[in-house]
ZAMARGU-4260 file (C-alpha; in steps of 0.2 Angstrom, whole numbers, plus 5000, padded with zeros to 4 digits):
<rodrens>
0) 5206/4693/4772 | 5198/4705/4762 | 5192/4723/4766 | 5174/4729/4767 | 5171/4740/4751
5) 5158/4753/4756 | 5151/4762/4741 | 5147/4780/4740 | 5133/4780/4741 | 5130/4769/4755
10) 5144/4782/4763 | 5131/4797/4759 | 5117/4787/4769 | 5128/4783/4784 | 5133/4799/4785
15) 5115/4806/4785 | 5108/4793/4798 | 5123/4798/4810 | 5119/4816/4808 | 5100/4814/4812
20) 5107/4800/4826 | 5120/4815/4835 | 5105/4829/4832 | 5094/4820/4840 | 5078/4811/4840
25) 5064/4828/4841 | 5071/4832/4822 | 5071/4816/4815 | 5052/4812/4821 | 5048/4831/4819
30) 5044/4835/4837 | 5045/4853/4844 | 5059/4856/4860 | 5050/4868/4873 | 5058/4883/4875
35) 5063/4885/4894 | 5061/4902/4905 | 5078/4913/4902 | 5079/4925/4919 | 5095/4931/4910
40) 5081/4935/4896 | 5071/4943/4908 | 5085/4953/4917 | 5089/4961/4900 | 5071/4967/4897
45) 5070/4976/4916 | 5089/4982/4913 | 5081/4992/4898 | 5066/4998/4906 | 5074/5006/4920
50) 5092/5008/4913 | 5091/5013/4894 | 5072/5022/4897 | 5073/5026/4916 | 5059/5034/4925
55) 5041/5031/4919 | 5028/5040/4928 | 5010/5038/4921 | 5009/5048/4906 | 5028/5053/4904
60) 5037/5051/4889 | 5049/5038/4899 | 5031/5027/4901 | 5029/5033/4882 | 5044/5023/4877
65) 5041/5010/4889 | 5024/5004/4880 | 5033/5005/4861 | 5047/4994/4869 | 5034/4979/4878
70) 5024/4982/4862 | 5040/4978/4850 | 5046/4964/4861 | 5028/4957/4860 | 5023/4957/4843
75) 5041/4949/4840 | 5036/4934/4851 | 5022/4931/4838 | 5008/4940/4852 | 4994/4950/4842
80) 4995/4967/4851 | 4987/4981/4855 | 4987/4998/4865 | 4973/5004/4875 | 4974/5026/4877
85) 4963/5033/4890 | 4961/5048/4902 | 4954/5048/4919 | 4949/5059/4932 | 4954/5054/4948
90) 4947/5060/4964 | 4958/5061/4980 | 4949/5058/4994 | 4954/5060/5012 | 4942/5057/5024
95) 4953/5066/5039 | 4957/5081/5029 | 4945/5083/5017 | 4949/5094/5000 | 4940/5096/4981
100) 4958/5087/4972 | 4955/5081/4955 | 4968/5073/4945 | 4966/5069/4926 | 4980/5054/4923
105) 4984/5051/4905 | 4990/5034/4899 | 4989/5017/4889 | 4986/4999/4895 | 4995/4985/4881
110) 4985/4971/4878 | 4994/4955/4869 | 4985/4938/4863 | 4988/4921/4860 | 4974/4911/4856
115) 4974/4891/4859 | 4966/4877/4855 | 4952/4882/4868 | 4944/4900/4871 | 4948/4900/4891
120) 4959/4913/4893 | 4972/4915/4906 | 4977/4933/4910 | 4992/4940/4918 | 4998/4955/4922
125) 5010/4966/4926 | 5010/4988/4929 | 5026/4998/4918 | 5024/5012/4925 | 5035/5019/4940
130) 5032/5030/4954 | 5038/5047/4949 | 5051/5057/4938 | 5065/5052/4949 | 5060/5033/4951
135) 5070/5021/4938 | 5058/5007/4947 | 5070/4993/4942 | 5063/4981/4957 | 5045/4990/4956
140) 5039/4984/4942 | 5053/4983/4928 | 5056/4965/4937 | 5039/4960/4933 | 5038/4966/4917
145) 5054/4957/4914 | 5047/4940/4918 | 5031/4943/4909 | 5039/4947/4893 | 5051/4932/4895
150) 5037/4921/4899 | 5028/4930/4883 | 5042/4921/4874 | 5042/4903/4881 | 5024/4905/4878
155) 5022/4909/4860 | 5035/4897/4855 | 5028/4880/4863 | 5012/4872/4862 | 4994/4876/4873
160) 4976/4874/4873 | 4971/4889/4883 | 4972/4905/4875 | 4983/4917/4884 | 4983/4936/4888
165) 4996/4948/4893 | 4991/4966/4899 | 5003/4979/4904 | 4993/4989/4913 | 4998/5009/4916
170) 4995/5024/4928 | 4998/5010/4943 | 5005/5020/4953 | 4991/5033/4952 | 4979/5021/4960
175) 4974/5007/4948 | 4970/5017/4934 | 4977/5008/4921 | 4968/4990/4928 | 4952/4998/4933
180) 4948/5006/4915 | 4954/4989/4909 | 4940/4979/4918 | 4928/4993/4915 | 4931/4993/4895
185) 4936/4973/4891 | 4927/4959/4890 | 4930/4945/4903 | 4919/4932/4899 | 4933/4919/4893
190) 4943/4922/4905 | 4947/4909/4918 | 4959/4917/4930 | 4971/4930/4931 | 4989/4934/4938
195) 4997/4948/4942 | 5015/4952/4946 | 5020/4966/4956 | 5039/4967/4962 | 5049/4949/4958
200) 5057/4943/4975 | 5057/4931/4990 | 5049/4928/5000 | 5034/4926/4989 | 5018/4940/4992
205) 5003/4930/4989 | 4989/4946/4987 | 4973/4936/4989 | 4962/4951/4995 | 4959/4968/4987
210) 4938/4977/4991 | 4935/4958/4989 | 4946/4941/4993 | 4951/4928/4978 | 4941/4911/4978
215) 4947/4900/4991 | 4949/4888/4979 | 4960/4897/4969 | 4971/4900/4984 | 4973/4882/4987
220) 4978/4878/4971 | 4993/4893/4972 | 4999/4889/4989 | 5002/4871/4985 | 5012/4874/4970
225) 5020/4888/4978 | 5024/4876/4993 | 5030/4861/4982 | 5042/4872/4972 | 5049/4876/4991
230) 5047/4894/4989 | 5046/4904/5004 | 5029/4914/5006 | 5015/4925/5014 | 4996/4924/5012
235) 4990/4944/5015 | 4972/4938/5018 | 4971/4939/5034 | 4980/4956/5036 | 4970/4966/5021
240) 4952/4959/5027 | 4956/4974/5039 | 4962/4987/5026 | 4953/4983/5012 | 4940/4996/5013
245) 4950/5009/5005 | 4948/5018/4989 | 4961/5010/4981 | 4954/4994/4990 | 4970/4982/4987
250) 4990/4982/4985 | 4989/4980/4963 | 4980/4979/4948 | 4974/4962/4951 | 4961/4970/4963
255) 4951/4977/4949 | 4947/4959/4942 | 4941/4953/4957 | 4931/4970/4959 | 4922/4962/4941
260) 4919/4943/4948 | 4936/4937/4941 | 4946/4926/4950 | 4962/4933/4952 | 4978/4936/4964
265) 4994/4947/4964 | 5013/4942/4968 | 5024/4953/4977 | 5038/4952/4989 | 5030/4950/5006
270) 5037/4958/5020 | 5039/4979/5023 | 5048/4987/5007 | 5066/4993/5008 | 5070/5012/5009
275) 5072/5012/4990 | 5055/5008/4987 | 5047/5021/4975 | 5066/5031/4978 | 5081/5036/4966
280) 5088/5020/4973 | 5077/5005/4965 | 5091/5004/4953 | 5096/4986/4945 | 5106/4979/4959
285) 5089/4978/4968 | 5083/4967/4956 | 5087/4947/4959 | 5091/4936/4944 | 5091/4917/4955
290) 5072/4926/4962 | 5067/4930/4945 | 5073/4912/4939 | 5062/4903/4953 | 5047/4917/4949
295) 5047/4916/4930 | 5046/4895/4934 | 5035/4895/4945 | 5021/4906/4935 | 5025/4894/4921
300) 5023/4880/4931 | 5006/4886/4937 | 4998/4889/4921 | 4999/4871/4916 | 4996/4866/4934
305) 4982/4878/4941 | 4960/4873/4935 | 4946/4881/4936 | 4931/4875/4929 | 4921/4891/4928
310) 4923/4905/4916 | 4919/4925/4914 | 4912/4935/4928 | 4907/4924/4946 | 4900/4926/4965
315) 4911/4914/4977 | 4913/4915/4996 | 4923/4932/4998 | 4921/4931/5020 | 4931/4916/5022
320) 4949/4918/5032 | 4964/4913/5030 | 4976/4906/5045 | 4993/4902/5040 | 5008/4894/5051
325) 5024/4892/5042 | 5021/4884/5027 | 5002/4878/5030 | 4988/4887/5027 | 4971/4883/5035
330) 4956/4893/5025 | 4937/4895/5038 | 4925/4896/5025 | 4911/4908/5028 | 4898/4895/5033
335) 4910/4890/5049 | 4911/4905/5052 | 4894/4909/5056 | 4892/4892/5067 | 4907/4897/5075
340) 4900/4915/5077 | 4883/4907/5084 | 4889/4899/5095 | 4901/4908/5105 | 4889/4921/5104
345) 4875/4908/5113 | 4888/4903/5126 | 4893/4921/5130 | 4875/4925/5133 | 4873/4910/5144
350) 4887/4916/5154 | 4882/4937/5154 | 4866/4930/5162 | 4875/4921/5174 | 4886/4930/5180
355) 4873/4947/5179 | 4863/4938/5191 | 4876/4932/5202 | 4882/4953/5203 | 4864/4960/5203
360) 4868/4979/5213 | 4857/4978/5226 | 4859/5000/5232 | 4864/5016/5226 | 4881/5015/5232
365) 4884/4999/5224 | 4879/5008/5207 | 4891/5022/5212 | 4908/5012/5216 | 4903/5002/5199
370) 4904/5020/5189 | 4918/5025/5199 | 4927/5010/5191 | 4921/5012/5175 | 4929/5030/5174
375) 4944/5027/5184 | 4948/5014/5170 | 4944/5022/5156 | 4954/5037/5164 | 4970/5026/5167
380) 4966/5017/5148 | 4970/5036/5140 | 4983/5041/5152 | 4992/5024/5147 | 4989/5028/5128
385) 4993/5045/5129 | 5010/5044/5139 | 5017/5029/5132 | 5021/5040/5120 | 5031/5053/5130
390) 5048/5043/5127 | 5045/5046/5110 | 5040/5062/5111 | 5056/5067/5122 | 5071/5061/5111
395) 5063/5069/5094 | 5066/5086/5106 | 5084/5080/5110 | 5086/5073/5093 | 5081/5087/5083
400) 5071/5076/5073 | 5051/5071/5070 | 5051/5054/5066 | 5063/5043/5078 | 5054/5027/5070
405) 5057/5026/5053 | 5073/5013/5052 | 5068/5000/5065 | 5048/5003/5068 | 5047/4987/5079
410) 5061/4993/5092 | 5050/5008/5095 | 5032/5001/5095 | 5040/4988/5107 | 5047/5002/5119
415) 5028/5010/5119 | 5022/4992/5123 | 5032/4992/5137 | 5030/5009/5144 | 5013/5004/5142
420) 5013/4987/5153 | 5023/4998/5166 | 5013/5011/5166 | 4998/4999/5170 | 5008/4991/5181
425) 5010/5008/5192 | 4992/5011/5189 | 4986/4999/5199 | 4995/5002/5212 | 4985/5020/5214
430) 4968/5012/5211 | 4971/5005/5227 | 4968/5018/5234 | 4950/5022/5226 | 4935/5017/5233
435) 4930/5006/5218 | 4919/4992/5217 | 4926/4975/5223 | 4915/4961/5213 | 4926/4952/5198
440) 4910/4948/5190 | 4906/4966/5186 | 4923/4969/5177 | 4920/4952/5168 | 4903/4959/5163
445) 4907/4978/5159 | 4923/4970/5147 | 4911/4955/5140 | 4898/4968/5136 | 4910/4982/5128
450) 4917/4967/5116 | 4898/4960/5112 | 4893/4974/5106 | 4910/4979/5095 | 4908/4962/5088
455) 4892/4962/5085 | 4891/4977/5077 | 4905/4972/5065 | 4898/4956/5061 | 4883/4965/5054
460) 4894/4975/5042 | 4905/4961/5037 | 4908/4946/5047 | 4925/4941/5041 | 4928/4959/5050
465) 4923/4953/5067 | 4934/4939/5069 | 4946/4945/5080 | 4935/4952/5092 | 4923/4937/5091
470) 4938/4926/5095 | 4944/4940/5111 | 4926/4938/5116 | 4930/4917/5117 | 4945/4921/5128
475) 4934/4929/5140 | 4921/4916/5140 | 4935/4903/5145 | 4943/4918/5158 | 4927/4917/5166
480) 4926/4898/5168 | 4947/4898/5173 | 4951/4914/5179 | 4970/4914/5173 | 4978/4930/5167
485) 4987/4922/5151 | 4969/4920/5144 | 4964/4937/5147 | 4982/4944/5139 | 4979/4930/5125
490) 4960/4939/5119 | 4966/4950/5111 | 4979/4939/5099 | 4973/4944/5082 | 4973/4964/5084
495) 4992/4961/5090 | 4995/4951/5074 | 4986/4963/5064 | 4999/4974/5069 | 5012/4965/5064
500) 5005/4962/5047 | 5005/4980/5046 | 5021/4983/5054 | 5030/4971/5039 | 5018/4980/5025
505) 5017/4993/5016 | 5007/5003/5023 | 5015/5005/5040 | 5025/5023/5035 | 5008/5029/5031
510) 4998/5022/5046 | 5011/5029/5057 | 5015/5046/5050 | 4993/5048/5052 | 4993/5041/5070
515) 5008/5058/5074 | 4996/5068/5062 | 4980/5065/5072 | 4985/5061/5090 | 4969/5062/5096
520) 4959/5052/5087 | 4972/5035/5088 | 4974/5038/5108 | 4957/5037/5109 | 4956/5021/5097
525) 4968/5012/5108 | 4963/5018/5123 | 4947/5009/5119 | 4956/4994/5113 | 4965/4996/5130
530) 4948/4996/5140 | 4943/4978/5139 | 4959/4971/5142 | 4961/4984/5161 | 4942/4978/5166
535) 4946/4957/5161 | 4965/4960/5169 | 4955/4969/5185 | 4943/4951/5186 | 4958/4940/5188
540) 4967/4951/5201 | 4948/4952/5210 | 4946/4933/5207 | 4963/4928/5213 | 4968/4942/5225
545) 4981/4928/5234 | 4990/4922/5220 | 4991/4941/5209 | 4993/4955/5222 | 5007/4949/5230
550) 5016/4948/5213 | 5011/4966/5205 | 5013/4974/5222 | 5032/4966/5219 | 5032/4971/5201
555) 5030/4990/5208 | 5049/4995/5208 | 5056/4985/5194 | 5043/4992/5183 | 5049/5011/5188
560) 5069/5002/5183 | 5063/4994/5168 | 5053/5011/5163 | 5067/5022/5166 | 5079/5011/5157
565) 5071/5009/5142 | 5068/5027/5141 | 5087/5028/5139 | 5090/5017/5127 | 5074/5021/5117
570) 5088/5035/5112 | 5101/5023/5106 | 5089/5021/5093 | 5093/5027/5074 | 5081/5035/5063
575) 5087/5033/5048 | 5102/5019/5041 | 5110/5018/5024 | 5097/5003/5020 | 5081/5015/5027
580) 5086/5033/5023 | 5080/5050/5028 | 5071/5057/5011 | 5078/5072/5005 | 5069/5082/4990
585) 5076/5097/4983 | 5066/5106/4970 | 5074/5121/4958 | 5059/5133/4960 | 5056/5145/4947
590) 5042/5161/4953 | 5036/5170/4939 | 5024/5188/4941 | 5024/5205/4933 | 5038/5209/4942
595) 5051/5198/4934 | 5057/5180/4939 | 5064/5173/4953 | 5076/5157/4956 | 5079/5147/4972
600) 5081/5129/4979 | 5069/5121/4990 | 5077/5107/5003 | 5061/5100/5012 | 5060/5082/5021
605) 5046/5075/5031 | 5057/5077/5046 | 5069/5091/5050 | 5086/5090/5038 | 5102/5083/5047
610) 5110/5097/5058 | 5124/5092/5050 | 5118/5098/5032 | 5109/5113/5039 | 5125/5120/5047
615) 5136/5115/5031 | 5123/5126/5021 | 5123/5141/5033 | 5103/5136/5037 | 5093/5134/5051
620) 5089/5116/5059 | 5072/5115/5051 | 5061/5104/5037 | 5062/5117/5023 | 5079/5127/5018
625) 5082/5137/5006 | 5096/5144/4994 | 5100/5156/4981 | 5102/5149/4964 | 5107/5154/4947
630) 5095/5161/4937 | 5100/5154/4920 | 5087/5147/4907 | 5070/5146/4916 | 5061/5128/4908
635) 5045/5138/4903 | 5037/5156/4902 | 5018/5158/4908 | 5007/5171/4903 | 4990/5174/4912
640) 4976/5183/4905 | 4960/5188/4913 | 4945/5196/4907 | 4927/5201/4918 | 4913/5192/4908
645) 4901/5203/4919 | 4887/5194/4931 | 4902/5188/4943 | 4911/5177/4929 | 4929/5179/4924
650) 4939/5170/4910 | 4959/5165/4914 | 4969/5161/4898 | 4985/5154/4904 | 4999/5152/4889
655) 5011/5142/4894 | 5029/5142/4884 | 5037/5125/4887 | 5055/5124/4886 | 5053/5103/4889
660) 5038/5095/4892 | 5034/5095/4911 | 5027/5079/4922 | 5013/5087/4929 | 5004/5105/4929
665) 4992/5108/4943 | 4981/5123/4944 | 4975/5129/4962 | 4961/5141/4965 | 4956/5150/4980
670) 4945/5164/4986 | 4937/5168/5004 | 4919/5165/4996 | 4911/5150/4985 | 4915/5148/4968
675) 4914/5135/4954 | 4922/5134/4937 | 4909/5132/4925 | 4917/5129/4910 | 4937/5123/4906
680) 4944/5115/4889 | 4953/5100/4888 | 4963/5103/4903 | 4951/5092/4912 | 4937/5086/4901
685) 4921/5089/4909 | 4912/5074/4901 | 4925/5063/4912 | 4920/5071/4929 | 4914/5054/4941
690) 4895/5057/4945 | 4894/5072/4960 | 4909/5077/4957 | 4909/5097/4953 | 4922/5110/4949
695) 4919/5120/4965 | 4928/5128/4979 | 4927/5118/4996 | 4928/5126/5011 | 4946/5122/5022
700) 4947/5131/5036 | 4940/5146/5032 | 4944/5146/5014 | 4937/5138/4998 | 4949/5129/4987
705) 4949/5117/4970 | 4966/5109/4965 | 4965/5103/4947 | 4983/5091/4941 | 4985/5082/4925
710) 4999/5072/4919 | 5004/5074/4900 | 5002/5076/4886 | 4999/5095/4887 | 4993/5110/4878
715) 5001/5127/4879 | 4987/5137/4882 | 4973/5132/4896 | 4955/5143/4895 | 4940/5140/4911
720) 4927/5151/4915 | 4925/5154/4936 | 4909/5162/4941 | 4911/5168/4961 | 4913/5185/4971
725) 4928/5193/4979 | 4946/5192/4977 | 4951/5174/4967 | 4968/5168/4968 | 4974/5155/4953
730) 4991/5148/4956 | 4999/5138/4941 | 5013/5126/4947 | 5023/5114/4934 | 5034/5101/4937
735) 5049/5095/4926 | 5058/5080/4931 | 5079/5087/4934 | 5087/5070/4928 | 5105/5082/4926
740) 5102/5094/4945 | 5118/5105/4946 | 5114/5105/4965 | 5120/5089/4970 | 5120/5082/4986
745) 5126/5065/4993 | 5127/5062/5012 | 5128/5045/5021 | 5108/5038/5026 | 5101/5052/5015
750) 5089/5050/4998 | 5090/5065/4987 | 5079/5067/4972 | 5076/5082/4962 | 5063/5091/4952
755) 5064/5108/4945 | 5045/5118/4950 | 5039/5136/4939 | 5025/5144/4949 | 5015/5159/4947
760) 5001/5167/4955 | 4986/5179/4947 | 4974/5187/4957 | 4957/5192/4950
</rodrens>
């Protein structure tokens, strides 16, 4: 037989055809391969950010560096960028303790377009700053950075129709400054949607609500991809409708888009933070690449997957409420709301007027037994509130400590639940022996009317607001129809869930380090909460006297038990673990005057230091201890110079010899009498100042005081002009970040950071 003879340059053609047949069919037709999400890629980029860069507080050369990174890694993805300077002067505003506090923050947003085939925009987003100069912020938010500027790859390499938008906002952490000067400068009238990122993790933070709540059409769309992709997740909806009203008003930047008509929504971790949050400890190992994997795809999948019809600016239904169980969410439009509202308010007045003329008080002595009730209970309502705290109060003593709560916050507010239930359990049994009034319908009556008049009240503000006392008030509709005490413990369902919502947030260090601050006023608060559920508790036991005394009459004894045993081991509880630590600052403080300068270290805690540490240090048990140090190179010189202008106005010069540039100066002025800086340079730029804003003292217990902060950059020299009478006092106080402390301390369940502080005082 003879052989095939293959020429060659039928050779060269085969071998070209098998080349193009092994490399595959997209190159031989021409046909783009999309690029996939890398979390390895996006790893890398938060590893620099808070590794190679560290911290990056708004305004700091850290943030500096930070912005010429994203904007580097940006424009090498084929994104036209751009940064975005400003300065803002922020106003701190605390209505419980309130104080003249004016911040100017310092920072840049970076702004990075793609356009499409189609104008629509899709915006997302994502805040590079960190919390302060100690904070790497590796899981807040150098994770979401990451995973945008991954995605800012895997978007510029494949093909889209909607033009896309990055923006890296700064000054986060300061309050939204970064986002809201954004909104305030840009035009959104292309844009569709927007997303922000906030912390990469599971389970899934869905931030549908900052002053005002996303579209309830948008927060379909996400929770069903969200829910198909099998990602564990939380709706905040229904928790922030109640904390909203703030002046931050929201968790993130996305907040300030919805504050401009632009549908929008923020991802977080849900859920309350870890003790490292905004610590030394949000370090890499924080950080998850399998979350940031399932994150990165799932944002991808949604910008193909998610539509809206409208552009720009809009009005939508911002009262609706969310109700989620498990992985179902059920969303009451504002319009069923209102029937819903209507008409339990109809059937609540049906049954008020029924039941008032069924209890009509017919003497003086019938009036007078129905006041004694009225007092008695609210009387046992503030005891309850007041004393249910005692536990508490008793092991911080024996502990040495002020906050017994922080590590596990639900064993504790479970123990005052408790003590509460016991106490109302022992109460009863002494309102035996009161002559009070005897007719369940009056209790049913005093409770309905205290709640119509709450809910009403709120439902005139907001009517989203209401809800949970509109739906307490359904409970005791049904209560008076079956008189069973399950209904009358079930009214008040959504204030507990609120509570839990704010137990597992953010906020619950906060809310709970203001309800030790003002005992008072949260007593009060709860004892008022307390009121209607004593008077709709007192209906049943009237309306059912066979079938409920004989039961709390029994409960007597084991209530005193279950009281004094949970007392006892209220104390086994720890405050602080390795994973929830006690925070620890300890500040190098420099005090400069005429008479030379002086050195020392400052331990302070919100609660008292470990006895431990204080006795290892030769201190007192206290919150604040301090040491000698040495006096080396101080970080700065400060000159003040003051001259009498005449007419009751002074000039101060302050000249101020950086040895490295500090995070933050701030300038605090006080005098016995009213004053006002009328003139000050660039320090804090006049022109900026928010409408009735002014540069005057205001009054705090007995004295006057203005406290003036920036961040940088910053001048050496500062020059105002303060018009007043009497003695002034003008107290300088910078702040360097100590990244390299000689005074180190590390000790199980404690979070040290360090700052180095050079203060002076002049007197005028």
């Amino acid at each position: 037989m003879r052989g095939l003879k293959i020429s060659p340059k039928m050779s060269s053609i085969f071998l070209i055809m098998l080349f193009f047949l092994l490399a595959g069919a997209p190159v031989a037709y021409g046909q783009p391969q999309d690029i996939s999400f890398s979390a390895g890629k996006a790893y890398e980029h938060a590893q620099y950010l808070s590794e190679k860069i560290g911290p990056r507080p708004a305004g700091s050369k850290g943030e500096e560096k930070a912005a010429q990174y994203i904007y580097y890694i940006l424009e090498k993805a084929g994104w036209k960028v751009k940064e975005q300077p400003f300065s803002k002067v922020v106003v701190q505003n605390n209505p419980l303790q309130p104080e003249n506090y004016l911040q100017v923050i310092n920072s840049r947003n970076i702004i990075a377009e793609l356009p499409g085939e189609r104008p629509e925009t899709v915006l997302l987003g994502a805040h590079y700053d960190s919390a302060d100069s100690s904070a790497p912020g590796a899981l807040d938010n150098a994770s979401g950075v990451g995973v945008l500027l991954e995605l800012a790859r895997v978007l510029g390499s494949n093909p889209h129709q909607e033009s896309y938008q990055l923006v890296f906002f700064g000054a986060e952490e300061a309050g939204l400054v970064g986002s809201e000067y954004y909104t305030s400068q840009a035009d959104l009238s292309a844009v569709r949607w927007m997303l922000n990122l906030d912390m990469v993790g599971t389970p899934l933070e869905i931030d549908v609500a900052g002053k005002v709540s996303a579209p309830p059409e948008l927060v379909r769309q996400i929770v069903n991809i969200v829910k198909n992709e099998s990602i564990p997740f939380h709706v905040s909806r229904d928790f922030l409708v109640m904390t909203r009203e703030g002046n931050q008003g929201g968790n993130s930047d996305f907040s300030s888009f919805l504050d401009h008509g632009i549908p929008a929504v923020g991802f977080g971790i849900a859920g309350r933070p870890e003790g490292f949050y905004h610590r030394p400890e949000d370090q890499m190992e924080r950080v998850s690449l399998h979350d940031m994997e399932r994150v990165g795809q799932l944002i991808q999948e949604m910008l193909s997957t998610v539509h809206f019809s409208s552009v720009g600016p809009q009005k939508w239904d911002t009262s609706y409420l969310t109700f989620q169980m498990g992985s179902e969410v059920i969303i009451l439009p504002t319009l069923g709301l209102r029937i819903i509202f209507i008409l339990i308010l109809i059937f609540t007045g049906y049954l008020f007027i029924r039941a008032f003329r069924t209890n009509s008080p017919a003497n003086f002595r019938t009036w007078a037994r129905y006041l004694l009730a009225v007092i008695t209970l609210t009387a046992l309502s503030i005891a309850v509130v007041a004393i249910s705290g005692v536990g508490e109060l008793v092991w911080q003593k024996i502990k040495g400590v002020d906050i017994l709560w922080y590590a596990y916050p639900g064993l504790v507010l479970v123990s005052r639940i408790m003590v509460a239930m016991c106490l109302i359990l022992l109460g009863i049994g002494v309102l035996k022996k009161v002559p009070f009034a005897q007719s369940g319908n009056f209790y049913w009556l005093a409770a309905t009317g205290l709640l119509l008049l709450i809910t009403t009240s709120l439902a005139l503000y907001r009517l989203d607001l209401a809800f949970p006392f509109l739906f307490w008030l359904l409970c005791l509709d049904l209560l008076y129809l079956w008189p069973q005490l399950i209904l009358a413990l079930v009214g008040p369902y959504f204030i507990y869930h609120i509570h839990w919502e704010l137990l597992n947030s953010q906020q619950w260090v906060s809310f709970y380090e203001m309800a030790h601050k003002y005992p008072l006023i949260f007593t009060l608060f709860y004892a008022g909460l307390l009121i209607p559920l004593l008077f709709s508790g007192m209906f049943c036991i009237l309306t059912k006297p066979k079938f409920l005394r004989p039961i709390l009459k029994a409960a007597q004894v084991p209530a005193v038990i279950f009281l004094t045993v949970n007392l006892l081991l209220l104390g086994l509880v720890p405050g602080y673990t390795q994973s929830r630590s006690q925070s620890v600052h300890i500040q190098k403080e420099w005090t400069g005057g005429q008479s030379g300068q002086t050195v020392q270290y400052h331990l302070s805690s919100a609660d008292f230091i470990p006895k431990q540490l204080a006795a290892e240090l030769n201190q007192e048990h206290s919150k604040d201890v301090y040491l000698p140090a040495q006096a080396n190179n101080p970080p700065m010189n400060l000159e003040g110079i003051v001259q009498d202008k005449g007419t009751r106005n002074f000039s101060l010069t302050l000249k101020m010899n950086y040895g490295r540039e500090p995070y933050r100066v701030k300038l605090k002025i006080q005098s016995s009498r009213p004053f006002r800086v009328d003139q000050i340079d660039d320090f804090l730029p006049m022109n900026k100042l928010p409408r009735k804003v002014k540069l005057e003292g205001q009054e705090k217990a007995g004295q006057y005081e203005l406290i003036l902060e920036r961040t940088p950059p910053h001048k050496p020299i500062v020059q105002m002009l303060i018009e007043g009478e009497g003695k002034i006092l003008v107290t300088a106080e910078v702040t360097f970040a100590d990244l390299q402390p000689n005074f180190i301390i590390e000790k199980p369940n404690l979070s040290v950071d360090y700052s180095e502080i050079y203060r002076s005082e002049f007197e005028f």
